[in-house]
ROSE-13715 format. One record per residue (C-alpha): residue in three letters; x, y, z. Coordinates in steps of 0.2 Angstrom, whole numbers, plus 5000, padded with zeros to 4 digits. Example, Ala and Ser with C-alpha at 12.3 -4.5 7.8 and 13.67 -1.06 7.14 Angstrom:
ALA506249785039;SER506849955036;
// end
This chain:
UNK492652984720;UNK493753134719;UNK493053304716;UNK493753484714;UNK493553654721;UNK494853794722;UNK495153794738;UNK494853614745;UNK494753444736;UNK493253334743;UNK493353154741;UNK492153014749;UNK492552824753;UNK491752684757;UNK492052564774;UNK493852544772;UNK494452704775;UNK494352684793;UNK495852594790;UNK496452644772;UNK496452834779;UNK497352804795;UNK495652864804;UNK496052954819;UNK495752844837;UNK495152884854;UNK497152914863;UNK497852994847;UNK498953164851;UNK498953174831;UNK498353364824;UNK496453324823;UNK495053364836;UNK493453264838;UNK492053184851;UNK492253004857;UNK490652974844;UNK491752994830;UNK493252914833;UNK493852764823;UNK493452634838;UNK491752714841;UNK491552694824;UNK491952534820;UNK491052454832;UNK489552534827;UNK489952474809;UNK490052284816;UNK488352294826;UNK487152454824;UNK487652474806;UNK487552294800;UNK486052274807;UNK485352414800;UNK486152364783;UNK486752544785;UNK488252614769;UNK489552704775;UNK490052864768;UNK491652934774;UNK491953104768;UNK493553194768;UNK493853384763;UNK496053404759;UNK496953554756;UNK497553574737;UNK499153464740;UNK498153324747;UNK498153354767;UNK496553324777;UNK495753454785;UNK494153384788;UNK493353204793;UNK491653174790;UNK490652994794;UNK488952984788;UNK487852824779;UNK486352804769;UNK484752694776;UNK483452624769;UNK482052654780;UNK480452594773;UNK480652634756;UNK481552784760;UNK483552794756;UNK484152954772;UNK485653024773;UNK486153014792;UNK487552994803;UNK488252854813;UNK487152864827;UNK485552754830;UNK485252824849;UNK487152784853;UNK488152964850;UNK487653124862;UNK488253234848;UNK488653224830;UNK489953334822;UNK491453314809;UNK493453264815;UNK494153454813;UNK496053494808;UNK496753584822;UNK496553774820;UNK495753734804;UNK494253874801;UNK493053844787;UNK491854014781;UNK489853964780;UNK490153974761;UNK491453864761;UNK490553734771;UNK488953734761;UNK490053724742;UNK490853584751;UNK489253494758;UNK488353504740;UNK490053414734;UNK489753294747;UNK488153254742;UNK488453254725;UNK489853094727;UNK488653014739;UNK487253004724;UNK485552974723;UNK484652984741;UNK482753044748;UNK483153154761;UNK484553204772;UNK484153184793;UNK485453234804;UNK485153244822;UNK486353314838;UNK487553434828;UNK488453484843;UNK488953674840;UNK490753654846;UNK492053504840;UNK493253564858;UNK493453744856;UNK493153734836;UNK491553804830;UNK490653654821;UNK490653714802;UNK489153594799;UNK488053754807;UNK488153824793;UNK486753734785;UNK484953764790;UNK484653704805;UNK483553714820;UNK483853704837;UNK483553544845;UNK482553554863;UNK483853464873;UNK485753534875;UNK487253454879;UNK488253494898;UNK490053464901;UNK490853504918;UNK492653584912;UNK493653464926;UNK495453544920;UNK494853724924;UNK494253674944;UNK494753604960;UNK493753484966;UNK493653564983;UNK493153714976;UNK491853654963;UNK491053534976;UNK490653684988;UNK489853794977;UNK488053814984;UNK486853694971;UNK487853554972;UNK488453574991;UNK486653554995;UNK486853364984;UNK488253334991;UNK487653335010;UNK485953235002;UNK487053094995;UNK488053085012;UNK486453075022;UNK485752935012;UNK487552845010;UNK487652835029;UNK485752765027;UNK486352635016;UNK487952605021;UNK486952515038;UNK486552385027;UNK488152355023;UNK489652405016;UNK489752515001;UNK491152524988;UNK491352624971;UNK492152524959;UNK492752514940;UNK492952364929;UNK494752324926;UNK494452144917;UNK493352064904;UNK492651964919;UNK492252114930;UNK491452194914;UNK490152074911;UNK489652054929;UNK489452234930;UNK488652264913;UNK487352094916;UNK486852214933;UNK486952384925;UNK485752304906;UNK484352224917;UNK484252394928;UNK484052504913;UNK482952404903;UNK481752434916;UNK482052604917;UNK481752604898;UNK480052474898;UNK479452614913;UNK479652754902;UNK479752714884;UNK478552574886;UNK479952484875;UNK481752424876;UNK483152524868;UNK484252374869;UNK483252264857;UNK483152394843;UNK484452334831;UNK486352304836;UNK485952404850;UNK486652284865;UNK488052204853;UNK488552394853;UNK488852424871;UNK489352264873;UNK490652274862;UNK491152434872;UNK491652354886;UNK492552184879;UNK494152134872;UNK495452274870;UNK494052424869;UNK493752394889;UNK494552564898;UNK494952624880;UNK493352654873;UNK492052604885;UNK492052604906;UNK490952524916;UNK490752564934;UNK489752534949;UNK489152564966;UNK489052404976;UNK488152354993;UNK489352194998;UNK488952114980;UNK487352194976;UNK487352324962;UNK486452454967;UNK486952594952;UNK487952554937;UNK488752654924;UNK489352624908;UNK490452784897;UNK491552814883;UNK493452884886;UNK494352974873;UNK496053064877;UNK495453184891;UNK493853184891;UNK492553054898;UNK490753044894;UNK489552984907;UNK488352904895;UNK487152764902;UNK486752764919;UNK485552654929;UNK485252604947;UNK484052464957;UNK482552504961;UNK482352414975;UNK483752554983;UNK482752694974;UNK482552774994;UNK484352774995;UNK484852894979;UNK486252754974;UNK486152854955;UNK486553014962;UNK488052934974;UNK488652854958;UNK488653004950;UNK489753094961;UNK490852954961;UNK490952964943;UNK491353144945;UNK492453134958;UNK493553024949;UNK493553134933;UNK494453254942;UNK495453124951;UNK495853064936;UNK496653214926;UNK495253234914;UNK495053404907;UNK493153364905;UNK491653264911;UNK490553254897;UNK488753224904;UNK488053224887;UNK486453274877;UNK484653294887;UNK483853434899;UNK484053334917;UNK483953444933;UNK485553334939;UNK486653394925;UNK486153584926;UNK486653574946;UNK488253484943;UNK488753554923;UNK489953714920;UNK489553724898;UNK487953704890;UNK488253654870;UNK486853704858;UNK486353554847;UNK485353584830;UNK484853474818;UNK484653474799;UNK483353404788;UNK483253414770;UNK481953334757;UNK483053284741;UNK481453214733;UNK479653204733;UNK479853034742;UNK480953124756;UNK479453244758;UNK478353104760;UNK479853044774;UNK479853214785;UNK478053214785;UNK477853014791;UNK479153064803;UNK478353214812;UNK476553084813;UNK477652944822;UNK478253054835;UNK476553004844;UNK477052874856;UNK475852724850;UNK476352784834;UNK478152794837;UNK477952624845;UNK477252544828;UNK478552624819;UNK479952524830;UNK478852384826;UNK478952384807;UNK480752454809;UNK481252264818;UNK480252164807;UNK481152264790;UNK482752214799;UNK482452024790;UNK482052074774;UNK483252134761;UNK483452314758;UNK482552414745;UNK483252454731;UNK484052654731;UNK482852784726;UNK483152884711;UNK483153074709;
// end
């Protein structure tokens, strides 16, 4: 559907314009500027496994210029989540932070942005409510136009180490993370009695799974001790990361890494890579090496070979951990936005702010994976 405005023509497409529009991907050096979370491998695999099992529609907005160029990339979907039909991005627990694909110097006024979101919604069509969580305040050094909406700040931030803008001599020995440096060797020469100790990354198929079997198992505990559930299971949550690390998306979209004790892992780590920048995004490590601090080792493995590695930033991505504020050099503000569309979508925010009691949150999850085998409602009217 093609609309009009006198600055900017707003169309939106359905799940072939990844392909159709020539959708930027994660090593382009075309004109656009994006996060990993948006770019057309991350969101094509989270079509094939979150979104199909979430029976999620895909909504790819565009904002062009008058003659037709894009400025702005936009991926969003509608769920139908008991009942309710949300407006939401393509995210399901996967993406740190949710923003538009930004034209290159392109600069979009708050009035601009808010004619051009009502257009959006308007070629979307009927929905409840509109939920969008982690808009990240910066797409690189671009202001996110999408704050321009009402939003409010979310707890957690997002923190980046700027790699480009540093020497890792230098970074290493400012006083904070000196002082977790000398920790981490203590406890390496601990460990390293044991046996020895390597770092190592996953350069085949092979390599991936054995490292990504160690790494899964490690986190899911880490998820049943503090969740009391496991993220994995949650709809085409594994196939996801799987599917990060397989076939021709391994060390182009997702990296898996690990610190090994002869064959044991005793930390893994699995990220996403786009152009220069690398996102440190699940990490785990064995508890039965807990004494040891293999998480932090891995981590400054993981950060050492960032700047080893010519990246001009380590993303350590969205939550408030003591580890990233010792380690980050930028802190991004995220905000979300929430919007009732319909007396149904009141009903929605409300249910939402009652489940966010854990043993309510946990019957929620519940009757979120037993709706996952029916069909889906039918869409709600205005």
């Amino acid at each position: 559907m093609l609309l009009a405005q006198q600055k900017f023509r707003v169309s939106v497409h359905g799940a072939d314009a990844l392909e159709k529009l020539d959708w930027p991907s994660t090593n382009d050096s075309g004109p656009f500027t994006s996060h990993v979370f948006q770019s057309r491998e991350f969101l094509t695999l989270w079509l094939e496994t979150i979104g199909k099992a979430r029976r999620s529609e895909p909504h790819f907005a565009v904002v062009s210029d008058s003659c037709g160029q894009p400025l702005m990339l936009l991926p969003l979907c509608v769920e139908h989540s008991l009942g309710f039909s949300v407006l939401r991005f393509m995210d399901g627990g996967v993406a740190d932070y949710n923003a538009p694909i930004i034209r290159n110097g392109e600069y979009f006024k708050a009035s601009e942005f808010v004619g051009i979101w009502s257009q959006i919604l308007n070629a979307i069509g009927p929905i409840d409510a509109v939920d969008l969580r982690k808009i990240v305040s910066h797409i690189g050094s671009a202001p996110n136009p999408m704050l321009a909406l009402k939003t409010i700040q979310q707890a957690s931030s997002g923190y980046l180490i700027e790699t480009s803008a540093n020497d890792w001599d230098a970074f290493s020995k400012e006083k904070r993370r000196k002082k977790e440096l000398t920790t981490a060797r203590r406890k390496l020469n601990q460990l390293t009695k044991e046996g020895p100790v390597r770092f190592t990354i996953a350069e085949t198929p092979d390599e991936a799974r054995t490292l990504w079997r160690a790494t899964a198992a490690m986190k899911r505990t880490q998820y049943l001790e503090t969740m009391g559930e496991d993220f994995f299971e949650q709809p085409g949550i594994r196939a996801f990361y799987e599917g990060a690390i397989s076939g021709e998306r391994l060390n182009r979209l997702g990296v898996i890494c690990a610190r090994l004790r002869n064959d044991t892992v005793v930390a893994g780590h699995l990220g996403f890579r786009a152009k220069n920048r690398f996102h440190y995004i699940l990490p785990a490590y064995n508890r039965d090496y807990a004494g040891y601090g293999p998480g932090r080792q891995l981590l400054i493995d993981v950060i050492r070979w960032s700047f080893e590695s010519g990246h001009e930033v380590l993303d350590l991505g969205e939550g408030d951990l003591d580890y990233k504020k010792v380690w980050s050099t930028k802190r991004l503000t995220l905000v979300s936005h929430g919007d009732a569309i319909t007396w149904s979508g009141r009903l929605y925010f409300l249910l939402k702010a009652a489940k966010s009691a854990p043993a309510l949150r946990r019957l929620y999850n519940r009757m979120k994976r037993a709706e996952a085998s029916e069909p889906a409602p039918r869409k709600a009217q205005r």
